[in-house]
C-alpha positions as a Markdown table, in Angstrom:
| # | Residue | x | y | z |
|---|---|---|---|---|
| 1 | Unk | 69.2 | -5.8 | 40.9 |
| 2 | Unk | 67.3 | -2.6 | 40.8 |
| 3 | Unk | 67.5 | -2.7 | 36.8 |
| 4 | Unk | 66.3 | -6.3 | 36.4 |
| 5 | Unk | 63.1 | -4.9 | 37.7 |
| 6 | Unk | 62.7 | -1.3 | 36.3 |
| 7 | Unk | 62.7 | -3.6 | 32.9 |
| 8 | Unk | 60.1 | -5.8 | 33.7 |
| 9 | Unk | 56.6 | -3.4 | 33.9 |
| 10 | Unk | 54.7 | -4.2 | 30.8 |
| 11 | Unk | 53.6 | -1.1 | 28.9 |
| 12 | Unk | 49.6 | -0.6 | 27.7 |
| 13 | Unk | 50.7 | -2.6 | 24.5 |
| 14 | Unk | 48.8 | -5.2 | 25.4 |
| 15 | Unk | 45.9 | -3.4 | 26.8 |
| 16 | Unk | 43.9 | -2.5 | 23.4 |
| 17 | Unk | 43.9 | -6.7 | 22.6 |
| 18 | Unk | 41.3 | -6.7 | 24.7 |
| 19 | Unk | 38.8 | -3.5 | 23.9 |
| 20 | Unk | 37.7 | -5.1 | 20.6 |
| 21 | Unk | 35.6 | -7.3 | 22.1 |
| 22 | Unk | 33.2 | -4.9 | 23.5 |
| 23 | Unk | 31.8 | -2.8 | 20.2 |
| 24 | Unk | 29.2 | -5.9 | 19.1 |
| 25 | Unk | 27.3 | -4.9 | 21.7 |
| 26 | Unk | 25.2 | -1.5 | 20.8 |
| 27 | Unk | 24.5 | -2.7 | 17.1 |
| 28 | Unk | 21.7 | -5.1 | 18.4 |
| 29 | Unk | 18.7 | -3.2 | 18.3 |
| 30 | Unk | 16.8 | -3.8 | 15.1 |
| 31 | Unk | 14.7 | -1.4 | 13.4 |
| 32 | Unk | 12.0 | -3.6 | 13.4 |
| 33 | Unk | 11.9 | -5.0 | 16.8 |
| 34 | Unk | 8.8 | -3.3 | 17.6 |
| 35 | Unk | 6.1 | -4.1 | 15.3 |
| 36 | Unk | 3.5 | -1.2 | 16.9 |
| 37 | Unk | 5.9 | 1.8 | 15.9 |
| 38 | Unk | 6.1 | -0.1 | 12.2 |
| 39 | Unk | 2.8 | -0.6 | 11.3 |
| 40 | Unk | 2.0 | 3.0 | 13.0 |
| 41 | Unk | 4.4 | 4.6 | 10.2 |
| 42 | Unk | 3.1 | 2.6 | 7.3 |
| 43 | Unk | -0.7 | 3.6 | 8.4 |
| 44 | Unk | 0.5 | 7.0 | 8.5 |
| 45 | Unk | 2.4 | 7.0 | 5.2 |
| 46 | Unk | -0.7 | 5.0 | 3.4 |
| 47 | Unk | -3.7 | 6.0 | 4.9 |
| 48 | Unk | -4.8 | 8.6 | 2.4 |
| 49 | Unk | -3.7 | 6.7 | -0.5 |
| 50 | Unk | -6.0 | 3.5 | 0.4 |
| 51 | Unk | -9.0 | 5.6 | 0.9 |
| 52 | Unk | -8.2 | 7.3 | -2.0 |
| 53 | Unk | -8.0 | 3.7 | -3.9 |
| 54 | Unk | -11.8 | 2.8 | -2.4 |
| 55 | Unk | -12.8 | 6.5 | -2.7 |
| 56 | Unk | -12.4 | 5.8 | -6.9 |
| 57 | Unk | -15.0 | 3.0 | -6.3 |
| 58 | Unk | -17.4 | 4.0 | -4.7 |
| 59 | Unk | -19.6 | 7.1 | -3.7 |
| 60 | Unk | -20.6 | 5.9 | -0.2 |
| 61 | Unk | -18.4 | 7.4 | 2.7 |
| 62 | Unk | -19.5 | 4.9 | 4.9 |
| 63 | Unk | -18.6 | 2.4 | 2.3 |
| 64 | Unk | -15.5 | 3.9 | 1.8 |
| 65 | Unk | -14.5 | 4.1 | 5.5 |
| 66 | Unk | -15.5 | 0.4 | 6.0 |
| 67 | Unk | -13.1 | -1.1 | 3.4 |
| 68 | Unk | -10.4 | 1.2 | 4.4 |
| 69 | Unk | -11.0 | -0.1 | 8.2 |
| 70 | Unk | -11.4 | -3.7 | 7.1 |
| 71 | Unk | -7.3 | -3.2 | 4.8 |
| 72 | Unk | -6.2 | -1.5 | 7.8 |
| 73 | Unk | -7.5 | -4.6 | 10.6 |
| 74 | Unk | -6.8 | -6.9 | 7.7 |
| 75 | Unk | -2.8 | -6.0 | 7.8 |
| 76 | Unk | -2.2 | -5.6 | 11.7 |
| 77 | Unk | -3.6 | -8.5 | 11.9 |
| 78 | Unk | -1.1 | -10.3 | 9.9 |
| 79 | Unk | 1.7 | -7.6 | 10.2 |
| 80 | Unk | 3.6 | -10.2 | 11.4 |
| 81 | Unk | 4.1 | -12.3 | 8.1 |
| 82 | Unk | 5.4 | -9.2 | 6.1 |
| 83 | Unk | 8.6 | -10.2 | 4.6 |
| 84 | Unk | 10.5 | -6.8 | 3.0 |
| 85 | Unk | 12.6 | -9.0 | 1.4 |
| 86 | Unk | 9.9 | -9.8 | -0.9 |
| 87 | Unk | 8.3 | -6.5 | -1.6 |
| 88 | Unk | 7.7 | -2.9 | -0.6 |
| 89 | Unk | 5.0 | -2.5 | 2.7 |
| 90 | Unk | 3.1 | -0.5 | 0.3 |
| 91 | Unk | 3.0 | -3.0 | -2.3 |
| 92 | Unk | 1.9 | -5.5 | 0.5 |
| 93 | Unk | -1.0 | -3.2 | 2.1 |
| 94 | Unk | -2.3 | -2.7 | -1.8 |
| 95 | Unk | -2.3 | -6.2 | -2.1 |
| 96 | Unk | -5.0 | -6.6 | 0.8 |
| 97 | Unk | -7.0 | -3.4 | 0.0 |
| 98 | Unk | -7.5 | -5.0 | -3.4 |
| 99 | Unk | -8.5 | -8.3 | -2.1 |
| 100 | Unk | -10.7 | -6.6 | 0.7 |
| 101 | Unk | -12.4 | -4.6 | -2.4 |
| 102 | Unk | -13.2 | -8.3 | -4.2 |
| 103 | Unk | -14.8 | -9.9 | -1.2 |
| 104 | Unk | -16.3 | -6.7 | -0.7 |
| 105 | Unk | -18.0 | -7.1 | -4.7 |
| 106 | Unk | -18.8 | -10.6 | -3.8 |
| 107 | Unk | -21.0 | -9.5 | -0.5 |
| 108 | Unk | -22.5 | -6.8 | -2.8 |
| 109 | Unk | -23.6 | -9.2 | -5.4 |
| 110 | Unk | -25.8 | -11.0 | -2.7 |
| 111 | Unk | -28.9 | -8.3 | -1.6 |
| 112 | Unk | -29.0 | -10.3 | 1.6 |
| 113 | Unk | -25.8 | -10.0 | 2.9 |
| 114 | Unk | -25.9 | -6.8 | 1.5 |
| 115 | Unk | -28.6 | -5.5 | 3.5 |
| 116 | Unk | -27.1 | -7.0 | 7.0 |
| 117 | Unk | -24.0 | -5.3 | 6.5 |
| 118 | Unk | -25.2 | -2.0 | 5.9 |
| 119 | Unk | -28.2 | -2.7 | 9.7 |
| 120 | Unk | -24.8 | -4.1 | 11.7 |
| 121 | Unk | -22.3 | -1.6 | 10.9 |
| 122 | Unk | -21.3 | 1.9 | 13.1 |
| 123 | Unk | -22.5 | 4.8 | 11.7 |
| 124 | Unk | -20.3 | 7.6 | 11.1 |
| 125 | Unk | -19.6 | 10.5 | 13.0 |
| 126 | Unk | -20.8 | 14.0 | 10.9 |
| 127 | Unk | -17.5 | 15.5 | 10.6 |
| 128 | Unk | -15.4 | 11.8 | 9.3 |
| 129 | Unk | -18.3 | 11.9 | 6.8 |
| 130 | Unk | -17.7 | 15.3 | 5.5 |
| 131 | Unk | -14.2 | 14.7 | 5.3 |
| 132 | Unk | -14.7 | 11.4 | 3.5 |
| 133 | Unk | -16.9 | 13.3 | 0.7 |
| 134 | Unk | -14.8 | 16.0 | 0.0 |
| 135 | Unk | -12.4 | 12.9 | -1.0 |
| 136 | Unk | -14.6 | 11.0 | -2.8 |
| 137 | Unk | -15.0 | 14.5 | -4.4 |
| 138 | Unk | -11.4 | 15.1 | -5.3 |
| 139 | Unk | -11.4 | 11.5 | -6.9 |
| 140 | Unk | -14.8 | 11.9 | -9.4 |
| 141 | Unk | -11.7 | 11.9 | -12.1 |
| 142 | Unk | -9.7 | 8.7 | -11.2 |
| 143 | Unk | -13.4 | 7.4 | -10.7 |
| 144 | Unk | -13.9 | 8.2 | -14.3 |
| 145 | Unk | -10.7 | 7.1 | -15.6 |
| 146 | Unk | -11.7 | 3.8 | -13.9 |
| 147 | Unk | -14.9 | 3.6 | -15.3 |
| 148 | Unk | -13.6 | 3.9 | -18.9 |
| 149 | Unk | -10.4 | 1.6 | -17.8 |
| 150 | Unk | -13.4 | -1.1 | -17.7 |
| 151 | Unk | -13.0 | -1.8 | -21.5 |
| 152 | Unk | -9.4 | -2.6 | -21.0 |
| 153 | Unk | -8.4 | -6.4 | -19.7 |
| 154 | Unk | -8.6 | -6.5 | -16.0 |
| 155 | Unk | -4.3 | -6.7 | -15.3 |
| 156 | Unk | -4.0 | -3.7 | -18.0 |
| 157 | Unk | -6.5 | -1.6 | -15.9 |
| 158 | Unk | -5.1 | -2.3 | -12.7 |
| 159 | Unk | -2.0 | -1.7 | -13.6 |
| 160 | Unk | -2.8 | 2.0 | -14.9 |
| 161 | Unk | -4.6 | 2.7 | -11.6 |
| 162 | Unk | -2.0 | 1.2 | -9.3 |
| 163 | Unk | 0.9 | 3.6 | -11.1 |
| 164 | Unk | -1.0 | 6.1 | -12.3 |
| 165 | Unk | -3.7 | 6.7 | -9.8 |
| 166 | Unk | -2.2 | 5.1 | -6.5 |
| 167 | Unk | 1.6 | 6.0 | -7.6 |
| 168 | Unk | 3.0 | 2.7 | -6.6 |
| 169 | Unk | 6.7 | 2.0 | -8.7 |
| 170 | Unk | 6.4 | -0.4 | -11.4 |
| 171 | Unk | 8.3 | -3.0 | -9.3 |
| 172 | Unk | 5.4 | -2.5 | -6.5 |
| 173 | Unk | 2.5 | -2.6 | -8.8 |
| 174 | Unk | 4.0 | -5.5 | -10.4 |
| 175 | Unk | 4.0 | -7.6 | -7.3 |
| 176 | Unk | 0.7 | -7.0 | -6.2 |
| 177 | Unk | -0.6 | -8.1 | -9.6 |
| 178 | Unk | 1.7 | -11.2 | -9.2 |
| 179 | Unk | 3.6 | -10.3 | -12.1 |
| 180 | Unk | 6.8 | -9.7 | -13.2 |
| 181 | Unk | 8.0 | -6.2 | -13.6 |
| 182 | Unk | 8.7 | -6.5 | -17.3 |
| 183 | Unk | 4.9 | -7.8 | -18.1 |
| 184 | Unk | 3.5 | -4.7 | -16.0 |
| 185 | Unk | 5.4 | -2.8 | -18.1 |
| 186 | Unk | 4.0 | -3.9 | -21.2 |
| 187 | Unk | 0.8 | -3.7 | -19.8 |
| 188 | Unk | 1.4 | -0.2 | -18.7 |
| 189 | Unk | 2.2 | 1.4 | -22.0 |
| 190 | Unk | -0.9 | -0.9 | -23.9 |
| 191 | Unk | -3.1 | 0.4 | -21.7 |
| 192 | Unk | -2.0 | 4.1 | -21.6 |
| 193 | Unk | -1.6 | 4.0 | -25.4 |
| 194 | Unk | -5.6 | 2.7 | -25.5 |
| 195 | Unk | -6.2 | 5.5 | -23.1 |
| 196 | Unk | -5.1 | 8.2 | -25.3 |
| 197 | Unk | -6.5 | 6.8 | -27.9 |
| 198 | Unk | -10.1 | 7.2 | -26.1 |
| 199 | Unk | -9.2 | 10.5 | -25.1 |
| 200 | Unk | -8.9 | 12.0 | -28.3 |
| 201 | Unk | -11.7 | 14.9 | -29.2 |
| 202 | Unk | -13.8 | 13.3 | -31.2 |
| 203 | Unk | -16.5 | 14.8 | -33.7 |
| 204 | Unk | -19.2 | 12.4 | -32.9 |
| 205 | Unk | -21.4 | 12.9 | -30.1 |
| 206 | Unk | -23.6 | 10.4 | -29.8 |
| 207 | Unk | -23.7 | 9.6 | -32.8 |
| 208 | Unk | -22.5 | 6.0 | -32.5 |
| 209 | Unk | -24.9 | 3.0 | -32.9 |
């Protein structure tokens, strides 16, 4: 009788059936569950590049500050609708700062609106306008590369100053010009191969009719 029942106790065999339903649990938390912390890092990662990208159109700090504010408010604002699966975060933010910059060109245009932007808005502290200088300073080149870029069709010049200047990937560039990475590519070497072109030493100075 006693062996009948040493027999019977059932060994941890069937204990580990029931451990591997536990591990799902940790791997829950997305990355992107908090939108704050991901918009913080891209306006971290991006800042200098956008004001860099306004600082190549214009000479006004203040001007410069205020587009970079309005990208910036633009994004957070719809931070939300950012799908990585269709692009790169810095593609997307380009893709507002150039579409800030054209409604910014259409306000210009009009002197009236003009003039009751520059009565409404905050002036700038001393120091942010020094600092702001000193960048549209460092970019007096890209400003002129974009200058002479002028003569080239608008798509060929963007695409030279979102690679070359703003140092967006092909891919990136390509998506916030709405076109396919093969055409920016095209584009790209046109372009450049115009460039050189005009940057030849020439004999001629002003000379030309």
């Amino acid at each position: 009788m006693s062996e009948t029942t040493t027999q019977r106790p059932k060994r941890p065999r069937d204990q580990p059936r029931t451990e591997p339903t536990h591990p799902p649990g940790p791997r829950r938390p997305a990355p992107d569950h908090d939108p704050a912390a991901g918009f913080e890092q891209l306006y971290r990662a991006t800042i200098d590049a956008v004001t860099a990208y306004f600082a190549r159109r214009t000479t006004d700090p203040q001007t410069v500050a205020d587009l970079t504010a309005d990208t910036f408010v633009e994004a957070i604002t719809s931070y939300s609708t950012f799908d990585p699966r269709r692009g790169t975060a810095r593609a997307w933010l380009f893709g507002i700062a150039r579409r800030v910059f054209a409604k910014h060109c259409e306000t210009d245009a009009r002197q009236r609106e003009r003039a009751v932007r520059l009565a409404g808005r905050r002036d700038l502290a001393a120091d942010h306008v020094e600092e702001l200088l000193d960048r549209i300073d460092a970019e007096r080149a890209g400003r002129a590369l974009v200058t002479e870029l002028t003569r080239l069709p608008e798509l060929d010049r963007q695409a030279v100053e979102l690679v070359d200047l703003a140092g967006l990937k092909a891919k990136e560039a390509a998506r916030v010009l709405g076109i396919s990475a093969g055409a920016l590519r095209m584009r790209l070497m046109r372009a450049r191969t115009r460039l050189r072109r005009a940057h030849d030493p020439r004999p001629e100075s002003g000379v030309t009719s």
